[in-house]
N, C-alpha and C positions, 0 to 999 in steps of 0.2 A: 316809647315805653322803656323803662327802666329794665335793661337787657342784663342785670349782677343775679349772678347768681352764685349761691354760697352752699356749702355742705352741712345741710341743717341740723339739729340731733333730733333724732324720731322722737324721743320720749317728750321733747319741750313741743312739738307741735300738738296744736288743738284741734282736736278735729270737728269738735262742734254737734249739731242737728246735721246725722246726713239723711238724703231722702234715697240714696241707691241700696236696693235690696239685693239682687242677684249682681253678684259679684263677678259671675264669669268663671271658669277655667281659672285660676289665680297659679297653679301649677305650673301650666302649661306659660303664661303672661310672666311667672320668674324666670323661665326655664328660658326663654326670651331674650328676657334684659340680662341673665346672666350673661349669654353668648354675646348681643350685639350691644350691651349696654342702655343705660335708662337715656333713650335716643329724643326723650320731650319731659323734661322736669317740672316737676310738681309745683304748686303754685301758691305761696304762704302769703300772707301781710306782714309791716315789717314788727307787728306785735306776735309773729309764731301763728296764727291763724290758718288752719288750711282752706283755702278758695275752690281747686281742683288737683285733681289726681291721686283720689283715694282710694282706686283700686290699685296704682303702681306703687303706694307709698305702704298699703296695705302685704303688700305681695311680696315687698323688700322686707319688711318690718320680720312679719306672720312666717315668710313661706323664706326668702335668704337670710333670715335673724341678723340683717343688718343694723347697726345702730344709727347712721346716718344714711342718705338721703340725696342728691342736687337737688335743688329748690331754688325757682322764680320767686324775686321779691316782688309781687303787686301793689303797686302805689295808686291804693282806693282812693286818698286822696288829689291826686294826681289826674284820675280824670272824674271824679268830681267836680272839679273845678274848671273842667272841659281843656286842660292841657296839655290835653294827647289829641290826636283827630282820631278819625272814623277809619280811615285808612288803613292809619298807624294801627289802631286797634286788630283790624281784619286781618292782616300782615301776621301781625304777633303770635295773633293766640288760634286755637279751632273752635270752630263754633261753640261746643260742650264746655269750653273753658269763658268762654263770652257768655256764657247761663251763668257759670258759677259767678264771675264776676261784676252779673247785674242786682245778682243778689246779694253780695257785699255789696253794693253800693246801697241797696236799698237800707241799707242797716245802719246808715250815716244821715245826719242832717247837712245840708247845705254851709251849716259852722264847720262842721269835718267833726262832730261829736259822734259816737255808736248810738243810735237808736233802740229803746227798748224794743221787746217784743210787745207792751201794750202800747206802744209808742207809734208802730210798725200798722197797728188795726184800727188808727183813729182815723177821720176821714180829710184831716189836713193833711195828710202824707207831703213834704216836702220836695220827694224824686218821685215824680209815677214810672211804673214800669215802661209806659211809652219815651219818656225823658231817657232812663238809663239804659234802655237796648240801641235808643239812639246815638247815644254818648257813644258805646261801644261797637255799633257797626253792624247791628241787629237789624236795625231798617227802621224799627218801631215794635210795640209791643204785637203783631201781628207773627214777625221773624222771633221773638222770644219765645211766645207760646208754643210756636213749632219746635224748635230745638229745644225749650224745657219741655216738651212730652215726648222727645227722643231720647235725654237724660234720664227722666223718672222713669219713663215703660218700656222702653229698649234693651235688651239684650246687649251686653258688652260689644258683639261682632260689631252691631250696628251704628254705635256711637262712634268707635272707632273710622266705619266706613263714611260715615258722613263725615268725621275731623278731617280724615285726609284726600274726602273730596269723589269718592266714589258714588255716595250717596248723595243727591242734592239735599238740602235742609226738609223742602215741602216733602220727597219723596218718604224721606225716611220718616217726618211728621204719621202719612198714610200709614208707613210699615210699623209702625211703634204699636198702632192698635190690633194687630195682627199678635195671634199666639208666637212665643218663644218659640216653637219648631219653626214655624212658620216663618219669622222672623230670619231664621239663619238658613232656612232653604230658599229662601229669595235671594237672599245678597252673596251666595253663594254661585249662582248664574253666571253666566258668562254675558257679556255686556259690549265686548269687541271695542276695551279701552276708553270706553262712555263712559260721562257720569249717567248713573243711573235716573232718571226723572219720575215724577210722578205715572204719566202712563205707564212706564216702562213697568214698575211694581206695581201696578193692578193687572195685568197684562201676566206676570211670574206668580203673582197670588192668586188670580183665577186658576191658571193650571195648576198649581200646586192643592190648591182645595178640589179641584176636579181629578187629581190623582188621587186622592183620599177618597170623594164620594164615589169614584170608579170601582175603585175595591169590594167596599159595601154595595154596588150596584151589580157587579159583575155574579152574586150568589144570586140572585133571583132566577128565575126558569124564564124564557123564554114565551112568550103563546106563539100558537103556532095560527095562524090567519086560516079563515074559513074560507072556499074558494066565493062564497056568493057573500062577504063581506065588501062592503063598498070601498073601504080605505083599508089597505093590506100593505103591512109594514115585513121586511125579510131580512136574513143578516148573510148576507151573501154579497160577492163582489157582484157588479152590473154583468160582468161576463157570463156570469150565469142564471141570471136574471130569468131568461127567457124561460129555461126549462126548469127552475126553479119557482116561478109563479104562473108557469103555464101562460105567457103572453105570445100572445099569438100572433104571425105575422101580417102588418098592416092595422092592425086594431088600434093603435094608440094617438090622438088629436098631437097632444103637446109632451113634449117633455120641457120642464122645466126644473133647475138645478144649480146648482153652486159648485164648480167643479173645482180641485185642488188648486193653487195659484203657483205651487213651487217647480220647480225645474223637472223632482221625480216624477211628476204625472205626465209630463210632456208625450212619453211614448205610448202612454195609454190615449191620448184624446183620439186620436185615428182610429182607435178601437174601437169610442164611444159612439164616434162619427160614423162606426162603419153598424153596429148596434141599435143607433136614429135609421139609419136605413132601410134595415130589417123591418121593424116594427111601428116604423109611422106611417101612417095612412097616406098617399099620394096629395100633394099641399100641405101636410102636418109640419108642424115649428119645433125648431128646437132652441132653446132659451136658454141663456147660462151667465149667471154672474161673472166674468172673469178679473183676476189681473192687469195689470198693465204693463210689468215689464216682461212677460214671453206673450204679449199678446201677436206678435205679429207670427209666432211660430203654431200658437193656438188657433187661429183665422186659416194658416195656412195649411191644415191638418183635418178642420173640420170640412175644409173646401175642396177635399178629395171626393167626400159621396154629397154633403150637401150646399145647397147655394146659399151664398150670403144675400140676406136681406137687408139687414138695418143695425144701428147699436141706440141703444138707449143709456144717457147717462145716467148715474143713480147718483143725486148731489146732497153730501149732508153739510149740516150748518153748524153742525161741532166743532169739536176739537181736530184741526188736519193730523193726519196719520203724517210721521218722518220716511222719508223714503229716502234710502240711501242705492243711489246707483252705484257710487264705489266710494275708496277712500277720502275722496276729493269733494263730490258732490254728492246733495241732500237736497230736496225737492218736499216742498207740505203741497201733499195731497189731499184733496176734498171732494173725488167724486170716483167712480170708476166707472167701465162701461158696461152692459148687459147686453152681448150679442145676439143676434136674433138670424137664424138660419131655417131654411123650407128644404124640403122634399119635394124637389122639382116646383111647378108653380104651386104659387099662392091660393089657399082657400080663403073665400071674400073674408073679410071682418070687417067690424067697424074701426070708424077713427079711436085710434090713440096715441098718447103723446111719445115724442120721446126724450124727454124730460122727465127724473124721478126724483121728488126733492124727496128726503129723511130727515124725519122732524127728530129723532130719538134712537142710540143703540140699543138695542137688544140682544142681552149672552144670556139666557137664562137655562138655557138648554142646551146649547152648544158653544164651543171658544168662535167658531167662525159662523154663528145664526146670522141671518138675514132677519132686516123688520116685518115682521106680518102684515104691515097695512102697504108696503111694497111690491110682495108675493101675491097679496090676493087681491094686487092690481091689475099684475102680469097674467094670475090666471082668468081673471075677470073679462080681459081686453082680449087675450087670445084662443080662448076655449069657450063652450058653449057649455048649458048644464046638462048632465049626465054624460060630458065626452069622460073617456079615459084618460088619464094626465098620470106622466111615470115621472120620478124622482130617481135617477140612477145613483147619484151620492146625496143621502141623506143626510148627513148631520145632525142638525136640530129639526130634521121633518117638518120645518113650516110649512111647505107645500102641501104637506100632506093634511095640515091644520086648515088651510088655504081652502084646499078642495073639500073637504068635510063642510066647511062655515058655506060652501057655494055652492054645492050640490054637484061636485064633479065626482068620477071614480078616481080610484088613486092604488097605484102601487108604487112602491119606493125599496130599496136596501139600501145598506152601507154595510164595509167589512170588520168594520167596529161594534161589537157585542154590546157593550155599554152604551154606545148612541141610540141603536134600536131598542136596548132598553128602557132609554130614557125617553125613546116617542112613542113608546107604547102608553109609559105614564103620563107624556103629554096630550097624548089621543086623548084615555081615557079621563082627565082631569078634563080636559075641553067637552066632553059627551057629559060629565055629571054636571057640569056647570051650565050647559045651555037642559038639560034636564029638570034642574032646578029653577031653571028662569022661567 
């Protein structure tokens, strides 16, 4: 690509139809390039055409009352006529500027004439947009569409994060549909030197809307469970569980749960282990989703009061989760284990497997829900109807959804206000819906 660049006069460039509405902080983007200078120059034709960088030429113009400019000469012609490569292309420019320049090209014919605009909507079109994102290192009109709806609906931060690689193209595609706040409280994340991926912003955009509905959720009151309620929800740690839902000791078949996966819970599982002791019936199970990387510290914690039994894998056929052991190594995961420990011997049950494929995630209710049709296998296989089944960290309370659809009793808490508010509303949206059926 034609690497001259010359000091343009602002007043002879054309700016043309532009499609960017929010401009950004323009202030703060002078305030910028005064200090460290206009570090990626604007992008003309050699007719004064502007291609890209209307907010830096805007900002010099508008906001430093400069009269010139650096400016890239684009020669549309040039790779028109495919005499740049793909390479050369990607090398050169950032993505946002490989938009602007697919639509300069579309505005030429194959002569290297400017295409009208009723020229541009007939159906012989000359270049398709699949032809010129190619030319330029787009992939095809697939990579176009994504970086032009990170152009048009993007927040400035965004565009930016994706030019210099922080944002992958698909990622930021996802975040572009996402509101302006939203939009800069993602990319705003800490990332630990990653490009950021498509998981990774759906993953910052659920919390992020779940710290908003939190707020709004957190005014609600409370119900307070009747004791002769069959599924009773509580917002208390598990430590106080007992004397807070009046469970008695030895009364409880199963516990089944999804316990924290991070390092801070570690000193609590000996707790939990010592808590299953208490209050499970002699053969009674204790069940628990875990992690993988402190599992052998978890195993060895719960193996103070109870015995290990079995682990059950839980295998989805999704997308593998990134697992980074350290700087070095990265591991795709697609299953984890579900630990399965007794209270002394085993009460009989029937066969079940252990093998748990997941057809489907579900967050609907919680950032860390388990699938429902998982849970109410688990309680299915290992409890009987009418045992008592306790949920010491609730979350999304599917167990407690679980036991409801099965005819088990159920007590559960968690020390998050907002979760148990949220499975109060999903108790009760589950009771009007099988009501109604």
């Amino acid at each position: 690509m034609n690497q001259h660049i010359i000091e343009a006069k602002i007043s002879e460039i054309q700016l043309g139809s532009r499609h960017r509405k929010d401009m950004g902080d323009m202030e703060a983007l002078a305030q910028s390039m005064e200090e460290t200078g206009l570090l990626q120059p604007i992008g003309i034709t050699p007719d004064y055409e502007l291609v890209f960088g209307e907010r830096r030429l805007r900002a010099y113009r508008d906001v430093l009352g400069r009269d010139t400019i650096p400016a890239r000469i684009v020669d549309v012609q040039s790779v028109l006529h495919g005499q740049l490569t793909e390479n050369t292309m990607r090398k050169d420019f950032t993505p946002s500027e490989l938009v602007a320049i697919v639509d300069a090209l579309r505005s030429f014919t194959h002569g290297g004439d400017r295409r009208s605009d009723q020229a541009r909507k007939c159906d012989d079109e000359t270049l398709t947009v699949d032809e010129a994102a190619k030319r330029v290192g787009l992939g095809g009109k697939d990579g176009y569409s994504r970086a032009k709806a990170v152009v048009e609906k993007g927040v400035p931060e965004l565009v930016e994060a994706m030019d210099r690689g922080a944002v992958s193209v698909s990622a930021a595609a996802v975040l572009a549909d996402a509101s302006p706040d939203e939009q800069r409280a993602c990319i705003s994340k800490p990332i630990n030197g990653e490009k950021m991926e498509g998981r990774g912003v759906l993953k910052w955009l659920g919390r992020i809307r779940w710290e908003e509905e939190r707020k709004a959720i957190l005014q609600r009151q409370l119900l307070m469970p009747k004791t002769a309620d069959a599924i009773r929800l509580y917002h208390c740690p598990f430590q106080q569980l007992e004397q807070t839902a009046g469970v008695a000791p030895e009364s409880v078949q199963l516990i089944c749960t999804d316990i924290p996966y991070g390092k801070g819970f570690l000193p609590e599982v000996s707790e939990l282990a010592d808590f299953a002791g208490r209050v499970l019936v002699p053969g009674g199970l204790f069940v628990t989703h875990c992690g993988q990387y402190w599992l052998p510290e978890v195993i060895s914690a719960l193996a103070t009061t109870l015995r290990y039994r079995w682990v059950i894998a839980s295998v989805w056929e999704l997308v593998a989760n990134v697992v980074h052991l350290d700087q070095k190594q990265r591991i795709t995961s697609k299953w984890k284990p579900i630990l399965i420990f007794s209270k002394g011997d085993l009460r009989k049950l029937g066969p079940w497997s252990d093998v748990s494929h997941v057809e489907e995630s579900e967050k609907d209710w919680h950032e860390w829900q388990q699938p429902l049709a998982e849970v109410k296998k688990l309680v299915d296989d290992l409890s009987q109807p009418g045992d008592l089944v306790v949920d010491p960290c609730g979350g999304g309370f599917t167990t407690a959804i679980a036991c409801h659809l099965l005819g088990r009793r159920f007590v559960g808490c968690d020390i998050d206000k907002a979760a148990v508010l949220k499975g109060q509303e999903r108790l009760a949206l589950e009771a009007a819906t099988a009501t109604a059926a």
